[in-house]
C-alpha positions in Angstrom: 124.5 79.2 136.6 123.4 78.6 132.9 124.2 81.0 130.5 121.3 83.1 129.1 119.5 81.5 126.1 119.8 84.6 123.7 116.4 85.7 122.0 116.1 87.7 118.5 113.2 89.8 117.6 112.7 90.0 113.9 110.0 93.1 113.5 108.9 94.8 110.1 105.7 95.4 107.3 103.7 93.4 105.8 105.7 91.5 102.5 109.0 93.0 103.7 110.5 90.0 103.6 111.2 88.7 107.4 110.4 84.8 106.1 112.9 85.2 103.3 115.3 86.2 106.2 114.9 83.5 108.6 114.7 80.9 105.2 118.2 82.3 104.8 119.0 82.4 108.5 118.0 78.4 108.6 120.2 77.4 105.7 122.9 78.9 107.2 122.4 78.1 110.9 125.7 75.5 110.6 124.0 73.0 113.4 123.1 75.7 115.8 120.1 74.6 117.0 117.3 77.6 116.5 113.7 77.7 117.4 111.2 79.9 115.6 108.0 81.3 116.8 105.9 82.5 113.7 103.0 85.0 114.7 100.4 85.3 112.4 98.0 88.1 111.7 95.7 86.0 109.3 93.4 83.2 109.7 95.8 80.7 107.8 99.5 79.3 108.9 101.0 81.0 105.9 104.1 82.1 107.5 105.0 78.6 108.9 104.2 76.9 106.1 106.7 78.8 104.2 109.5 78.1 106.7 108.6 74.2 106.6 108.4 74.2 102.7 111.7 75.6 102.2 113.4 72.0 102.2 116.3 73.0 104.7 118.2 70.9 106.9 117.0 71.4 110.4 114.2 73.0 109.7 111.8 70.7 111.7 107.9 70.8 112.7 108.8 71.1 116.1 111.6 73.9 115.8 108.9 76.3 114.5 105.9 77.5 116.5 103.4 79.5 115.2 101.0 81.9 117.3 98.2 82.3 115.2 96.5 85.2 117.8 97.2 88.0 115.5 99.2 90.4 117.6 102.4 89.0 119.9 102.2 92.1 121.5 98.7 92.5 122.2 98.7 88.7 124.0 102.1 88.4 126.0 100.6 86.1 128.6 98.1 84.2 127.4 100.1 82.8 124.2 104.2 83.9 124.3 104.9 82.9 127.9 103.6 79.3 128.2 105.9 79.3 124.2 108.8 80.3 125.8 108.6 78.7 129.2 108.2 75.1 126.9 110.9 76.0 124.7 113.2 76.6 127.8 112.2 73.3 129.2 113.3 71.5 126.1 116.9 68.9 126.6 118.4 69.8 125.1 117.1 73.4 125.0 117.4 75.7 122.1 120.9 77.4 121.2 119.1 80.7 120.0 115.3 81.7 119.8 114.4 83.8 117.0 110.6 85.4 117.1 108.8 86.7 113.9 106.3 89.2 115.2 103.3 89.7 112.4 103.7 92.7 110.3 101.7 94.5 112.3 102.9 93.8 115.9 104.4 96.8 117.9 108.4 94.8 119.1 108.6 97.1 122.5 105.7 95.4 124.2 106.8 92.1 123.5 110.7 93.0 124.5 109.0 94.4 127.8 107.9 90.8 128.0 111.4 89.4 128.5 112.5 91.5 131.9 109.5 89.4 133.6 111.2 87.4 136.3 109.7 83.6 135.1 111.8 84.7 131.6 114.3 87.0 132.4 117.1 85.0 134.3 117.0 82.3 131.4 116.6 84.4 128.2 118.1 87.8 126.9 116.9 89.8 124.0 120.0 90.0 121.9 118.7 92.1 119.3 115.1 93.1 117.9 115.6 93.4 113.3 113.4 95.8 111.7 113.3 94.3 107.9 112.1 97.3 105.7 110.6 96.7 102.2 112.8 99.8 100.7 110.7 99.9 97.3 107.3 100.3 99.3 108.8 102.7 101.5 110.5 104.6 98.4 107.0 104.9 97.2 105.4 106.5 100.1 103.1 103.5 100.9 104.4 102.5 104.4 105.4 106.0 105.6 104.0 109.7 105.6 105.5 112.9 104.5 105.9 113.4 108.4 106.7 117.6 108.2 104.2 118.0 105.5 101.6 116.6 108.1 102.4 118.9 110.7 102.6 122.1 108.7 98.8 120.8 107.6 97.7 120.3 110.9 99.0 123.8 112.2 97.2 125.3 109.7 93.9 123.8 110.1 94.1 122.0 113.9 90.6 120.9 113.0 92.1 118.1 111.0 92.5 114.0 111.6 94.9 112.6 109.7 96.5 109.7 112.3 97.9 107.0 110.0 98.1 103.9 112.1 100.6 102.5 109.1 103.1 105.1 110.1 103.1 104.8 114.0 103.4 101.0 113.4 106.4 101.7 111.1 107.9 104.1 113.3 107.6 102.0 116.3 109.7 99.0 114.4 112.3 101.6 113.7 112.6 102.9 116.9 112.7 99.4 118.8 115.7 98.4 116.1 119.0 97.6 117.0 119.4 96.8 113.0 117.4 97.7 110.4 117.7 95.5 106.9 116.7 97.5 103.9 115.3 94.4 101.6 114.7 94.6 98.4 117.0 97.5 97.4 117.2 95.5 93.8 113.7 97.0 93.1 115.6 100.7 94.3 117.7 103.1 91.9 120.8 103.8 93.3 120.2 107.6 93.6 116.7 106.5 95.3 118.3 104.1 97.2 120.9 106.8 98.7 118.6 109.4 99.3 116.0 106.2 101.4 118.7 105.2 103.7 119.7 108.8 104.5 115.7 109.2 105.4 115.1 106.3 107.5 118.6 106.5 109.2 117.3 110.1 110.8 114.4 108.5 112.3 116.2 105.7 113.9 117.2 105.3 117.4 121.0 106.3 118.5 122.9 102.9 117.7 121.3 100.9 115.5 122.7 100.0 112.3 121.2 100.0 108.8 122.5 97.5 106.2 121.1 96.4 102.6 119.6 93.6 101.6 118.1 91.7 98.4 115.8 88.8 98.9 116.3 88.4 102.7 120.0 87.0 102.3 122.4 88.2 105.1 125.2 86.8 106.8 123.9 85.2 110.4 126.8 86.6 111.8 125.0 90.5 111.3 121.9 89.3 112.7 123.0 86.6 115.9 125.0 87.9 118.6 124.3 91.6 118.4 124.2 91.2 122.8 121.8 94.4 122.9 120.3 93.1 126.4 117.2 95.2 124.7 115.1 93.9 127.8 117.5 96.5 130.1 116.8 99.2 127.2 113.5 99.9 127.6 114.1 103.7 127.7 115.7 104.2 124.5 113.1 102.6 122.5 110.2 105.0 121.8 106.7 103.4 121.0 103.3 105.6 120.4 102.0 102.8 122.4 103.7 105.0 125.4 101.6 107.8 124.8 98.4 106.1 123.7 98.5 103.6 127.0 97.3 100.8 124.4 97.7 99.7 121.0 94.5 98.8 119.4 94.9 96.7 116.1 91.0 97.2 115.4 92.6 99.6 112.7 93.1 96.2 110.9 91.6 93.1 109.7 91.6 90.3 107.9 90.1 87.4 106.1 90.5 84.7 104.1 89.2 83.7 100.2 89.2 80.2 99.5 89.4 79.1 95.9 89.1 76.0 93.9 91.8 74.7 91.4 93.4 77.5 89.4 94.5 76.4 86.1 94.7 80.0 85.0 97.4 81.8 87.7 97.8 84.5 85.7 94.7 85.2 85.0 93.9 85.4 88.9 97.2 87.8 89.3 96.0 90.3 87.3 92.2 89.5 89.5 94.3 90.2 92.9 96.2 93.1 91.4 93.3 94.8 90.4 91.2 93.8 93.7 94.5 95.5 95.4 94.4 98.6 94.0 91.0 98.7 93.7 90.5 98.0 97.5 93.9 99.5 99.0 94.7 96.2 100.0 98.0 96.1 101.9 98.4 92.3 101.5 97.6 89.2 100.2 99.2 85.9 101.1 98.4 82.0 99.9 98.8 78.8 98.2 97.4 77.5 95.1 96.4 74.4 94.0 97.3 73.7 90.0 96.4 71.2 88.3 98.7 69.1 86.9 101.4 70.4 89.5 102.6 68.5 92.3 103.8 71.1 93.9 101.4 73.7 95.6 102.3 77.6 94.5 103.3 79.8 97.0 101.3 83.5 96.0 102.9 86.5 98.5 101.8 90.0 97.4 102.3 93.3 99.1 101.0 96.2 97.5 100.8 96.1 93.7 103.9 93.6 94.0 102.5 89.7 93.6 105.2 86.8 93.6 104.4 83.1 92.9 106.7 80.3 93.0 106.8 76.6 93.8 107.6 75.5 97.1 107.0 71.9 98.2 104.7 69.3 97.3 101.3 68.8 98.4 100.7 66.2 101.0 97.8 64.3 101.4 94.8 65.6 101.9 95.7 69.1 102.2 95.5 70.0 98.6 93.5 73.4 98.3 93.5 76.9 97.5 93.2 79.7 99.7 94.3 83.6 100.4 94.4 85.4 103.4 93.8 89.3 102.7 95.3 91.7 104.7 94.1 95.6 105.1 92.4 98.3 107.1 89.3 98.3 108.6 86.4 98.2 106.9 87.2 96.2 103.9 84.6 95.2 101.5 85.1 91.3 101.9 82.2 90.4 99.9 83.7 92.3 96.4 87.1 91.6 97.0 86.2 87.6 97.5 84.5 87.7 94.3 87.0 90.0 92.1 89.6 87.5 93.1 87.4 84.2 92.3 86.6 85.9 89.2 
């Protein structure tokens, strides 16, 4: 009997940095054959493009599959079966799987995924990653003062103030087997120390929580963790329990196509103020320069915005385009025209 293809789960926020994790998971992958399945919550291939840009060895069209649904875990059947069963049927098949859910995918429905019998005698979840953006989080924007909400609510029970942000956060947690705090470069130490001590209360019996600055981590701490999460359903609290259904109405997005920008920063400071003008929790794109062979990469979460160079254009593809990412009800008509300017 074959061995058990082993599956990771990498989970987390919006901009917390799971693509720069498996960029640095692919460089260092030292001929182990990985597949990727990218899921998307956005009407353009961002994440995927990212991960074929990157110009690493072995990082190949067909190794990365992206699920452009918007919720993994809302679509288990239709869309991530028929992926996996292919993958599986690849010779020779894949050495490790690794699945980026979108930021705003609850991991415990897709893990529940795994113990169906078509998957679960050729593939084990060996560990489900919660990357954490630990400068958002340090500034409250990903997570509520959770005891300040209840002594509110006990004092007036006639108050609503459920934050589907925070269950979706707390869900990631409590699935994790490890939690990465990215981005503690942006974090003072003092901050930093106090952060870990918070989010290692509200994480699940076990699981680990180690640092992180741009994504880069040894693939030895995230392959071969041999969690079996599939067999651990119990353990890994979800709202999603209580509520019978997970509902991502509470988001939406859309996407703002642009001509030629000759003027980037001009159209940062247009998306930074359309972000906080809008609560925006994320924008995501290429840009088309001209003069530049290279199309720019634009990845903003929050008031952060970062733009760098990542491949070159090929033909016929040249454009420019955001996807924007928030809660219901956004006003698509301002924010498309603060950002065209």
């Amino acid at each position: 009997m074959k061995p058990r293809i082993p599956a990771t789960v990498i989970t987390g926020f919006l901009g917390a940095g799971k693509t720069s994790l498996l960029r640095h998971l692919i460089a260092k992958a030292n001929g182990r054959r990985i597949a990727l399945v990218i899921n998307e919550f956005g009407e353009l291939g961002i994440d995927r493009e990212l991960l074929l840009g990157c110009g690493v060895e072995g990082c190949e069209d067909e190794d990365v599959i992206e699920l452009a649904n918007g919720c993994i875990c809302c679509t288990v059947a239709d869309d991530f079966l028929p992926t996996i069963e292919a993958l599986l049927a690849r010779d020779p098949a894949p050495d490790h799987i690794v699945i980026e859910t979108s930021g705003l995918a609850l991991p415990k429905p897709l893990v529940k995924a795994f113990a169906w019998p078509e998957v679960r005698s050729r593939v084990t979840v060996d560990g489900v990653i919660a990357v954490i953006d630990a400068a958002a989080v340090a500034a409250g924007r990903f997570a509520d003062d959770l005891e300040a909400l209840a002594r509110q609510k006990e004092a007036d029970p006639t108050l609503d103030h459920d934050n589907p942000l925070e269950e979706v956060f707390e869900d990631q947690l409590q699935c994790a087997d490890l939690i990465v705090l990215n981005k503690t470069d942006l974090v003072a130490g003092e901050t930093l120390d106090s952060l870990s001590r918070e989010i290692g209360g509200r994480v699940r019996p076990g699981a680990k929580l180690v640092p992180a600055q741009f994504g880069v981590l040894d693939p030895r701490a995230l392959l071969g963790i041999g969690a079996a999460a599939e067999d651990d359903l119990a353990s890994r609290k979800s709202h999603a329990d209580l509520e019978g259904e997970h509902d991502h109405e509470d988001f939406e997005s859309f996407v703002v196509p642009l001509g030629a920008v000759s003027d980037t920063d001009a159209l940062a400071t247009r998306i930074a103020s359309a972000v906080a003008r809008h609560d925006i929790l994320r924008v995501k794109g290429f840009l088309d320069v001209p003069g530049k062979p290279m199309r720019l990469a634009v990845q903003g979460v929050g008031p952060r915005l970062d733009r760098y160079f990542d491949r070159p254009w090929r033909e016929g593809e040249r454009r420019s385009a955001l996807v924007v990412i928030g809660r219901k009800g956004l006003d698509r008509v301002s924010i498309a025209k603060e950002i065209a300017g």
